[in-house]
N, C-alpha and C positions, 0 to 999 in steps of 0.2 A: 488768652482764654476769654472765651466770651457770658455774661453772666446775666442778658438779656432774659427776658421777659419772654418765654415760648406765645406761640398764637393760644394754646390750650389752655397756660395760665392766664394769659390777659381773661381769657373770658369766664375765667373761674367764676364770679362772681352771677354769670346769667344763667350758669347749668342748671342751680335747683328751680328758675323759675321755668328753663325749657323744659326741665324733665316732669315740673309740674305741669304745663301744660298737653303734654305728650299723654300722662296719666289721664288727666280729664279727656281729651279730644277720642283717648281707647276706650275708655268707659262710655262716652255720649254714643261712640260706635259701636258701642254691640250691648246696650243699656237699653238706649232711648226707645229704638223701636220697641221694645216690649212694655216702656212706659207709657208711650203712644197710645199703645194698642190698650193697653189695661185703663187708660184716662178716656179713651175714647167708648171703651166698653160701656164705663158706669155712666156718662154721658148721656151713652147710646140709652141703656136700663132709663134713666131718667126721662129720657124723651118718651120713651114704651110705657112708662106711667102715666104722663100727660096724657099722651095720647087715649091712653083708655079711659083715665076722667073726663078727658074732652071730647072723646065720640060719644054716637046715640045709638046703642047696639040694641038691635032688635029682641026682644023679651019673648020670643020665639023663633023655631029655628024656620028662616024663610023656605017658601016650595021649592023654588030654585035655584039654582048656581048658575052665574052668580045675582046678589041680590041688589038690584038696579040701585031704589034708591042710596043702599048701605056704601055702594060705590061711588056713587056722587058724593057721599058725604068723607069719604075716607078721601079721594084725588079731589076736594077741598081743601081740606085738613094739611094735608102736604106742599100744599101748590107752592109754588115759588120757593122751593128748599129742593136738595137731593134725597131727603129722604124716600125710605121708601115704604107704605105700608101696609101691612099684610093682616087681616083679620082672619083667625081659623077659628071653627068650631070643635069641641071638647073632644071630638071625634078623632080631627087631624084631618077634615075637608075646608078647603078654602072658600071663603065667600065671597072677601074681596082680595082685591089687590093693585095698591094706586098706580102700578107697573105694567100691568096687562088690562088687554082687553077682556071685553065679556065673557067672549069665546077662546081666550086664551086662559082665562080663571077658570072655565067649564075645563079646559082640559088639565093643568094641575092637578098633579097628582098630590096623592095624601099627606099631611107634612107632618104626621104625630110622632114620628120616629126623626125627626130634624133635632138636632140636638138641646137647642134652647129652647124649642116647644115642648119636648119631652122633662126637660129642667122646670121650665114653669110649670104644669102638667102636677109633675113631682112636687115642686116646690115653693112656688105660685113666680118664681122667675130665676131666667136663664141667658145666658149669651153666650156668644160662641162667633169665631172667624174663621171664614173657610173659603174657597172658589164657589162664588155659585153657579148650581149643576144648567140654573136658567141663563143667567148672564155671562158666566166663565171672567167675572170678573170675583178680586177677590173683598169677599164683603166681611163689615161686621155686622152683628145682629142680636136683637136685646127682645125677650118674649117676654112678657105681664100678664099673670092672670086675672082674668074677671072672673069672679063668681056666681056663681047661678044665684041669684036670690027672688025666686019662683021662674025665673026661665032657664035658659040653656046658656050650658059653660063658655064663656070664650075665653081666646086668648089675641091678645094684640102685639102684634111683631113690629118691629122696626129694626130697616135696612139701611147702613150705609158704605158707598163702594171707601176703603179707603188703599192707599198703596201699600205695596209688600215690604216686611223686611227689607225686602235686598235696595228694592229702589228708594228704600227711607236710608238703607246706607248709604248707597250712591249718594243720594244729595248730601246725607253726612258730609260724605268724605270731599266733595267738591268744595262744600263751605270750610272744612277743617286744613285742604290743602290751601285756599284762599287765604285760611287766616296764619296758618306756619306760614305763606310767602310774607305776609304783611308784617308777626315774629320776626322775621329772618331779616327784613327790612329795619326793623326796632334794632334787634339787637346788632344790626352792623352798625345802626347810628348810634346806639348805647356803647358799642367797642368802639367806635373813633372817639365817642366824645372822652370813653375811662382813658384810650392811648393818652390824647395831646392833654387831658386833667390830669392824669395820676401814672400812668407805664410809661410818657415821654420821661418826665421826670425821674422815677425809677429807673430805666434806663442811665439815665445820665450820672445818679446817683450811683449807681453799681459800678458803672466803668470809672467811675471816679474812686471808687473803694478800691477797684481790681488793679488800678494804678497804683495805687499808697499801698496797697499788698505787695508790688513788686519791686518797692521802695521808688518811685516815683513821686519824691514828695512836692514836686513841683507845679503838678498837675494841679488846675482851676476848681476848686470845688462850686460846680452851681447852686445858689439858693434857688428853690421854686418856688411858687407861687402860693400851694397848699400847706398851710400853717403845721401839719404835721412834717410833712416832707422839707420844710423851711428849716424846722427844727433839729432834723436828721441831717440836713445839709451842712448847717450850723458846727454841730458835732463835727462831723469829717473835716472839716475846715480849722477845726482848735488840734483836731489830731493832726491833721499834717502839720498846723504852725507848730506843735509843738513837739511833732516830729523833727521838721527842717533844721530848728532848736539845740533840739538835742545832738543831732546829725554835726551839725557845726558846730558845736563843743567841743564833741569829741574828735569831730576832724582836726579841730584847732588844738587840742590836748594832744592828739596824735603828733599832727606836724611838732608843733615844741618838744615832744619825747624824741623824737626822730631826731631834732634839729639838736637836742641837747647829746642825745648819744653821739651823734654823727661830730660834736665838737670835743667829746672828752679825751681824754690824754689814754686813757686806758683803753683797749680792748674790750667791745661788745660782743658775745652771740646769742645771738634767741635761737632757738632749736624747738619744734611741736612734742608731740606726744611720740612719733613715730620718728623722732631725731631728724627731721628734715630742718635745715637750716633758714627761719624766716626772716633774719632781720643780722644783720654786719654792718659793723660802722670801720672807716676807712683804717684807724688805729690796730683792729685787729687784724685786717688786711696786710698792714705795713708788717706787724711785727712776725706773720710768719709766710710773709712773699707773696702774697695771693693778689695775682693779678685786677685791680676795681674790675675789670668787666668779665670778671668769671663769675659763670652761673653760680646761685644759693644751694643748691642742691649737690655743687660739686666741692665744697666749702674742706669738709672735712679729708677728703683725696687730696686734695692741692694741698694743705698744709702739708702733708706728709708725716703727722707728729700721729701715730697708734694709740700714745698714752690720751690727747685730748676725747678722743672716738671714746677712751674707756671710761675716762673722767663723765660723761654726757649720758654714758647707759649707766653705769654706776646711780648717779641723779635721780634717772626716769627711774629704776627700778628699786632705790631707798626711799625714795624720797627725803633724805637731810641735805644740808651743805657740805661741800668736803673743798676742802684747800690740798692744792698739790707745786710742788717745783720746781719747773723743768726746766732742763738748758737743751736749746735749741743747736743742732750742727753746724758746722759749715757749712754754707760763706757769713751764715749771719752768726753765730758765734753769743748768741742769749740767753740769758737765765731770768726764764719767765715764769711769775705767779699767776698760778690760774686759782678761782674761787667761783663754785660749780653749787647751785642751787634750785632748785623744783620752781618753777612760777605758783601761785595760786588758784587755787581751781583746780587743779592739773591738766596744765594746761601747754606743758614743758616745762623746760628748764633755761636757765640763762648762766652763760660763762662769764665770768670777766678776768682779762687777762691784763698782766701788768707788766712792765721790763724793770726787771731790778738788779739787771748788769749792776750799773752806778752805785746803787744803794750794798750793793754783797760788794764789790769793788771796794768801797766806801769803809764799808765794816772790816774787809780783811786786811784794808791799809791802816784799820784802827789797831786791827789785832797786829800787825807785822809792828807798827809801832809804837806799841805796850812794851812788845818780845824785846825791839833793838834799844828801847828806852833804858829798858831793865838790864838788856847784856851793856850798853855802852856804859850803865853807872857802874855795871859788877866789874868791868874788868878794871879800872884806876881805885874803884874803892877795897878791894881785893888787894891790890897792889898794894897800900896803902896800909892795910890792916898787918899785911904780911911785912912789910918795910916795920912799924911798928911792933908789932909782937917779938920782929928780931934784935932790934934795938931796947926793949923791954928783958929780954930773954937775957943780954951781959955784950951787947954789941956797941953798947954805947960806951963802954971802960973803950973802947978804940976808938981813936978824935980821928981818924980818916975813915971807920968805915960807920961811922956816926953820923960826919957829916955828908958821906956820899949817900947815905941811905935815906939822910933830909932833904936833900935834894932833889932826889927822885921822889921824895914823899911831894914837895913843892911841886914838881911837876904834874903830878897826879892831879894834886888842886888846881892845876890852873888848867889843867885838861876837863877836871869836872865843870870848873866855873867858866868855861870857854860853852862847854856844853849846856849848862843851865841858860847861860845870857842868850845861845844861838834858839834855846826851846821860847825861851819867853819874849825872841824877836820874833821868833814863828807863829807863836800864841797870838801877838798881838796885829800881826801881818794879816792874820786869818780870819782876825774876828770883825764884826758888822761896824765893830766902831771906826769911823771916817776919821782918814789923816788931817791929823792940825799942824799950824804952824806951816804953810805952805807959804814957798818964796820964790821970788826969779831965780834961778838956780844954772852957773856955767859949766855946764858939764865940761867943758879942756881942761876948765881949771880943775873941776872933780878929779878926772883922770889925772891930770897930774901929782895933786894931792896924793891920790891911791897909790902912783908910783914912786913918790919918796917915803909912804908909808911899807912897802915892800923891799925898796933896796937893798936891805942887808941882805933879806930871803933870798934876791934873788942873785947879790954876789956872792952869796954864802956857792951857790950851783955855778955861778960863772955863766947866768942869764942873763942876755942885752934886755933890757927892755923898752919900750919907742914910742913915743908918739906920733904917728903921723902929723904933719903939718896942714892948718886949714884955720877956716874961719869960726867964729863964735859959736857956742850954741846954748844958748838960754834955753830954759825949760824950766817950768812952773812945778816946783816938788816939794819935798822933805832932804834938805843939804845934807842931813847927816844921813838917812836914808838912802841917797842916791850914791854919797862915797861909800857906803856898805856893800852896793849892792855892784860897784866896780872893783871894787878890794877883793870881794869872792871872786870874782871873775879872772881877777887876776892873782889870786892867793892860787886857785886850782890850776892856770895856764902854769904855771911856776913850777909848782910841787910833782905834777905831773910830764914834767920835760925834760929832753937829756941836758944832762949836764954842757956848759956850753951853747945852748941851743939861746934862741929868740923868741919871744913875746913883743905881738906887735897892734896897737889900739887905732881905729882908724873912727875919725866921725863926720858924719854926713846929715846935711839936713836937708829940707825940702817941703814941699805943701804943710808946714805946721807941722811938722815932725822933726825930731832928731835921733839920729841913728849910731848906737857902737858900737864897733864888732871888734873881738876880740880873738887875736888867732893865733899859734906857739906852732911852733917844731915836736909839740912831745911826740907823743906813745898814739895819740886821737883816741876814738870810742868808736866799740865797733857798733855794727847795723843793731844788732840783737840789741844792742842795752840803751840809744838814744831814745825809746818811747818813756824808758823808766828813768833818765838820768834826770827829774829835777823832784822823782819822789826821796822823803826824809830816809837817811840814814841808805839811802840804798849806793852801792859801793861798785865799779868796774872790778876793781883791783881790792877787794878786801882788806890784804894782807899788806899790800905796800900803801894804802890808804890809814891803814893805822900806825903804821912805820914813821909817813909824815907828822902824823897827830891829828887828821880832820875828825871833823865830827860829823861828816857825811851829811849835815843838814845846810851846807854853803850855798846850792845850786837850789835847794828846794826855795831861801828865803829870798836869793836872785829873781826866781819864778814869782813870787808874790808882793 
């Protein structure tokens, strides 16, 4: 858009003086001639007064027409001037006249009916302009009365030719068209000089605003030369510095909001007023499959989730926050927190989604092992109470079923107190506090330890158990730690085998590592249960797991 200076504005400034000189140059044209004419009149009168004090009018009326001397003295009176002079008598007969001859004055006819003759006559003077009827030019004419004072009335005329109206307009108009050309020259030179002083400048200054209007803040601001215009320049030049400023603040506050969202762990969406999707960071991408280079607009279709679509008008149309919980389907298999709030302004709304698989995961393995903490104390202490109560009850007068029911009382304790030591190995496996007491540690010799610590268990079944044959293997640990953590291994290869069967330990080292596999003839674990077999208290076999006496927490403290 262009915001220049039209040719009409530039020359704003010269119109009231053309349009005043247009006024005067029509006034001087159809004015002047009549002021002429009326300046030349009284002129005229003035000359017709002299004249009659200056002539020697005969003190009677002469015999003839016309009167010789009275003519000599009038085309004296005149000589060397246009005037022209006319003496008549009160009558309206000519006597002289410094325009004609003798014979031409004889024939003149009567002039008392001539307008300014009959005005003087009247009123002792008179003028009047008209063609005359003798010359056909057009004259003015100014008559002065002389008064009789003992002779006879005259009157004294005077002629002069001057031009008409029209041709006093004509030369008007020739010198007024002269002088607009020589205007018209001025004010071309008056509009170059305002362009390159003051509309170049304006110019430049405009396109420089109509830039920074389009956000162009990079555009040059010219200073001029005109300390106004210097000052106006000045301005646009703090407004764009302190546009470009502000511009790159918030570009830079942008990019870092971006770059922070774009790095959070959580799930981003910004959403407009009309739920159009403007802003996705890759986490929320991830968590419900949405390919990085799928359009923003197709954001809410690609998830596939209805509930978030309702979560988002919900927002726009309460405006509060609302938290919701959802678990995502197959293949991704999540339980995702969304937290759904109006931006400011309203100006949309932003989601943030979070995965809290882990965290519910987390919790229900709290709650599952509250429940199995609680049933695994209830059923020995149950035991217990009841072995008791029946020996309280008159069981004890019997010394065999007295001492068979202490027995399994003792067993019960050493099943609790198996259970507490395996919690508070757990407790302490789990917690942030770092293992001390760490030493070179021979794992062959560990395993071997673990298998004379099992033997009886495992000839009680009529289990081989084995060492494979190999070389050393050191390893930096916790000794007592590491034969705990071979003893489960091999307590469960045991308890879980057929009768007769083998338990067989094999160890391998290599790059800085040592390796122990441990592997029996039992029963195995099927597919279903190896994702769960090292959570607490969790059981393949329930029922023949409590038969042997585990505490289902062997394989959890192995894992840790």
């Amino acid at each position: 858009m262009s915001l220049a200076f039209s040719p009409k504005l530039r020359l704003a400034p010269l119109w009231p003086a053309t349009a005043a000189l247009l006024v005067v140059a029509t006034l001087l044209l159809f004015q002047l001639p009549g002021i002429l004419a009326e300046s030349a009149a009284r002129d005229l009168q003035d000359t017709a007064q002299l004249a009659a004090r200056g002539l020697t009018l005969p003190t009677a009326l002469p015999d003839r027409l016309p009167d010789p001397a009275l003519q000599e003295r009038v085309r004296a009176w005149v000589r060397g001037t246009s005037l022209r002079l006319t003496v008549i008598a009160g009558d309206g007969r000519v006597f002289s006249d410094s325009a004609r001859t003798e014979a031409e004055v004889a024939a003149m006819e009567n002039h008392g009916k001539r307008p300014e003759v009959f005005a003087a006559l009247a009123r002792g003077a008179g003028h009047s302009t008209r063609t005359s009827a003798t010359t056909g030019i057009e004259t003015a004419y100014a008559a002065c009365l002389v008064p009789a004072e003992g002779g006879p009335t005259w009157v004294v005329r005077v002629a002069l030719p001057i031009a008409s109206a029209a041709e006093v307009r004509r030369h008007l108009t020739r010198a007024l068209l002269l002088s607009a050309l020589v205007a018209a020259l001025v004010v071309a030179a008056l509009s170059a000089w305002l362009r390159h002083r003051l509309f170049r400048p304006l110019d430049q200054l405009i396109a420089a605003a109509d830039a920074l209007g389009r956000g162009d803040y990079d555009q040059v601001v010219p200073i001029p030369d005109p300390p106004e215009l210097a000052t106006l320049g000045r301005a646009l030049e703090r407004i764009s510095t302190e546009a470009r400023s502000q511009i790159a603040a918030v570009a830079a506050e942008r990019n870092h909001l971006r770059s922070t969202v774009t790095g959070m762990s959580e799930g981003v969406l910004v959403a407009d007023r009309e739920g159009r999707t403007t802003l996705l960071n890759p986490a929320f991408r991830d968590l419900f499959g949405i390919a990085s280079d799928a359009p923003s607009e197709e954001v809410l279709a690609l998830a596939r989730e209805p509930r978030l679509g309702d979560l988002i008008e919900r927002a726009l149309v309460d405006k509060t926050a609302e938290t919701v919980q959802i678990e995502l389907p197959e293949p991704r298999r999540r339980i995702v927190a969304l937290v759904a709030g109006p931006l400011l302004g309203d100006q949309g709304v932003v989601v943030v989604a979070r995965d809290v698989t882990q965290s519910e995961r987390l919790h229900q393995m709290r709650r599952d092992f509250v429940a199995n903490v609680s049933h695994e104390l209830r059923t020995p202490l149950s035991a217990i109470r009841g072995y008791a109560e029946t020996l309280v009850d008159g069981a004890a007068g019997d010394a065999e079923t007295s001492l068979r029911f202490s027995r399994r009382i003792l067993e019960q304790c050493r099943r609790l107190t198996e259970l507490l030591d395996d919690l508070l190995t757990l407790s302490r496996l789990e917690g942030a506090e770092p293992l001390r007491g760490l030493e070179e540690v021979d794992l062959r010799e560990t395993a071997a330890e673990a298998i004379e610590m099992l033997v009886t268990q495992a000839a009680a079944k009529q289990i081989r158990v084995e060492l494979e044959p190999g070389p050393t293997a050191e390893v930096r640990g916790d000794a007592d730690g590491l034969l705990r953590l071979v003893a489960n291994l091999l307590d469960n290869a045991i308890k879980y085998n057929r009768d007769g069967g083998e338990v067989r330990l094999r160890l391998a080292t290599g790059e800085g590592e040592a390796q122990l596999e441990v592997s029996d003839s039992g029963i195995g674990i099927p597919a279903a249960s190896l994702p769960r077999i090292f959570e607490r208290f969790y059981r393949v076999d329930k029922g023949r797991a409590r038969e042997e006496g585990g505490t289902g927490l062997g394989l959890a403290i192995v894992k840790h």
